[in-house]
C-alpha positions as CSV (number, residue, x, y, z in Angstrom):
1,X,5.0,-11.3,-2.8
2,X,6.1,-11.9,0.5
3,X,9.3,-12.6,2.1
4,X,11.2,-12.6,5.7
5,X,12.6,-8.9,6.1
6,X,15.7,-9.4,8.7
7,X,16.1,-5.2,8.0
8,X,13.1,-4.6,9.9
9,X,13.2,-7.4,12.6
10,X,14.2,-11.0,13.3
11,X,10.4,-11.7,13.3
12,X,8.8,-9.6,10.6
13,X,8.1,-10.9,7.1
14,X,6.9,-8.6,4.4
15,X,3.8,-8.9,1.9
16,X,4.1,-6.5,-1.2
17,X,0.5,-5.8,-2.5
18,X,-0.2,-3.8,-5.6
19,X,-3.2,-2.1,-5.2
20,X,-5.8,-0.1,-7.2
21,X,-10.0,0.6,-7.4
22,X,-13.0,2.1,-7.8
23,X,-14.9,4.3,-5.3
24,X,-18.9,4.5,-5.4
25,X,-18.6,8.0,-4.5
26,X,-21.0,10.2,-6.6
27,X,-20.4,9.8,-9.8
28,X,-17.5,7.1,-8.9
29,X,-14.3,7.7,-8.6
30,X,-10.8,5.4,-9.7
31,X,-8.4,4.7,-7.5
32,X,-4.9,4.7,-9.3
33,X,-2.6,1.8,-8.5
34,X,-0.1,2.1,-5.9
35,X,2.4,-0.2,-4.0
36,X,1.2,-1.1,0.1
37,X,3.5,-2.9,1.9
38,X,2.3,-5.0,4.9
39,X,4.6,-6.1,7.6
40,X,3.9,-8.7,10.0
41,X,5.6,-9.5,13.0
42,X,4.9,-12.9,13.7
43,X,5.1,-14.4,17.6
44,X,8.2,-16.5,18.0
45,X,6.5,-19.1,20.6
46,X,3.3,-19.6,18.4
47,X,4.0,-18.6,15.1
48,X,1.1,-16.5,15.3
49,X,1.2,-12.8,13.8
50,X,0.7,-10.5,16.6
51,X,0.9,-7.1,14.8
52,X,0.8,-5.3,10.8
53,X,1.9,-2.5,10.2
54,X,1.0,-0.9,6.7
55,X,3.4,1.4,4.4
56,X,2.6,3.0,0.9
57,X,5.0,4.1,-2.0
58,X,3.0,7.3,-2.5
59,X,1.1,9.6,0.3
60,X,-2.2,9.2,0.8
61,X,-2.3,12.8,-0.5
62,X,-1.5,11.7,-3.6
63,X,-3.8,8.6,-3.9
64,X,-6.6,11.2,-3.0
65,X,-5.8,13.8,-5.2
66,X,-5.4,11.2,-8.1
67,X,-8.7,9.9,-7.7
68,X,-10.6,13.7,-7.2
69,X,-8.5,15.1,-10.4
70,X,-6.5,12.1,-12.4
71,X,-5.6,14.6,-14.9
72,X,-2.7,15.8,-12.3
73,X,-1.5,12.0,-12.3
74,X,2.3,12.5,-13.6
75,X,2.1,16.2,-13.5
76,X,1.9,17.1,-9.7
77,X,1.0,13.1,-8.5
78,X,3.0,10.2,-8.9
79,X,2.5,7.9,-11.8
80,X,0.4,4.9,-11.3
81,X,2.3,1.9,-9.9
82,X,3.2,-0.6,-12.7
Protein backbone atom coordinates (compact mmCIF):
# COMPACT_ATOMS: atom_id res chain seq x y z
CA UNK A 1 0.00 0.00 0.00
CA UNK A 2 1.28 3.26 -0.47
CA UNK A 3 0.06 6.65 0.13
CA UNK A 4 1.35 10.53 0.43
CA UNK A 5 2.22 10.91 4.26
CA UNK A 6 1.86 15.00 4.87
CA UNK A 7 2.86 13.81 8.87
CA UNK A 8 6.26 13.19 7.72
CA UNK A 9 6.80 15.77 4.91
CA UNK A 10 5.12 17.71 2.08
CA UNK A 11 7.23 15.37 -0.21
CA UNK A 12 7.28 11.94 1.27
CA UNK A 13 4.86 9.22 0.33
CA UNK A 14 4.72 5.94 2.25
CA UNK A 15 4.94 2.20 0.97
CA UNK A 16 3.68 -0.45 3.60
CA UNK A 17 5.35 -3.84 2.88
CA UNK A 18 4.53 -6.98 4.75
CA UNK A 19 7.47 -8.98 4.85
CA UNK A 20 8.53 -12.51 5.77
CA UNK A 21 11.26 -15.49 4.49
CA UNK A 22 13.47 -18.08 4.59
CA UNK A 23 17.26 -17.89 5.29
CA UNK A 24 19.74 -20.59 3.69
CA UNK A 25 21.65 -20.51 6.81
CA UNK A 26 22.63 -24.02 8.00
CA UNK A 27 20.00 -25.94 8.41
CA UNK A 28 17.65 -22.85 7.17
CA UNK A 29 16.07 -20.69 9.13
CA UNK A 30 12.22 -18.72 8.74
CA UNK A 31 11.91 -15.38 8.86
CA UNK A 32 8.55 -14.55 10.67
CA UNK A 33 6.46 -11.80 9.04
CA UNK A 34 6.76 -8.38 9.98
CA UNK A 35 5.52 -4.91 8.82
CA UNK A 36 8.56 -2.39 6.93
CA UNK A 37 7.64 0.74 6.12
CA UNK A 38 9.52 2.59 3.31
CA UNK A 39 9.37 6.36 2.95
CA UNK A 40 10.36 8.16 -0.03
CA UNK A 41 10.90 11.61 -0.34
CA UNK A 42 10.37 12.40 -3.81
CA UNK A 43 12.24 15.69 -5.59
CA UNK A 44 9.72 18.47 -6.11
CA UNK A 45 11.44 19.78 -9.49
CA UNK A 46 11.72 16.17 -11.10
CA UNK A 47 9.47 14.03 -9.42
CA UNK A 48 12.29 11.81 -8.92
CA UNK A 49 12.82 10.01 -5.35
CA UNK A 50 15.95 11.34 -3.94
CA UNK A 51 16.04 9.44 -0.51
CA UNK A 52 14.14 6.01 1.56
CA UNK A 53 14.22 5.73 4.58
CA UNK A 54 13.21 2.25 6.03
CA UNK A 55 11.11 1.64 9.56
CA UNK A 56 9.96 -1.77 11.08
CA UNK A 57 7.00 -2.65 13.48
CA UNK A 58 9.26 -4.94 15.50
CA UNK A 59 13.21 -4.58 16.36
CA UNK A 60 15.43 -6.22 14.44
CA UNK A 61 16.21 -8.01 17.78
CA UNK A 62 13.17 -9.53 17.57
CA UNK A 63 13.11 -10.64 13.89
CA UNK A 64 16.51 -12.29 14.77
CA UNK A 65 15.59 -13.95 17.78
CA UNK A 66 12.34 -15.33 16.01
CA UNK A 67 14.10 -16.87 13.33
CA UNK A 68 17.21 -18.51 15.79
CA UNK A 69 14.41 -19.76 18.43
CA UNK A 70 10.59 -19.34 16.92
CA UNK A 71 9.40 -21.11 19.91
CA UNK A 72 9.82 -17.57 21.89
CA UNK A 73 7.52 -16.06 19.06
CA UNK A 74 4.51 -14.58 21.34
CA UNK A 75 6.21 -15.41 24.54
CA UNK A 76 9.19 -12.97 24.75
CA UNK A 77 8.97 -11.83 20.57
CA UNK A 78 6.18 -10.27 18.96
CA UNK A 79 3.66 -12.25 17.18
CA UNK A 80 4.04 -12.64 13.51
CA UNK A 81 2.50 -9.72 11.43
CA UNK A 82 -0.98 -10.63 10.04
Amino acid sequence: RAKVNPALGPNIVTVTWRLSGKVSIGPGLTIKPYICYSDFTVDEEDGLIVMQVDRFDVPQWDILLSALFPFLIGKITKEPAP
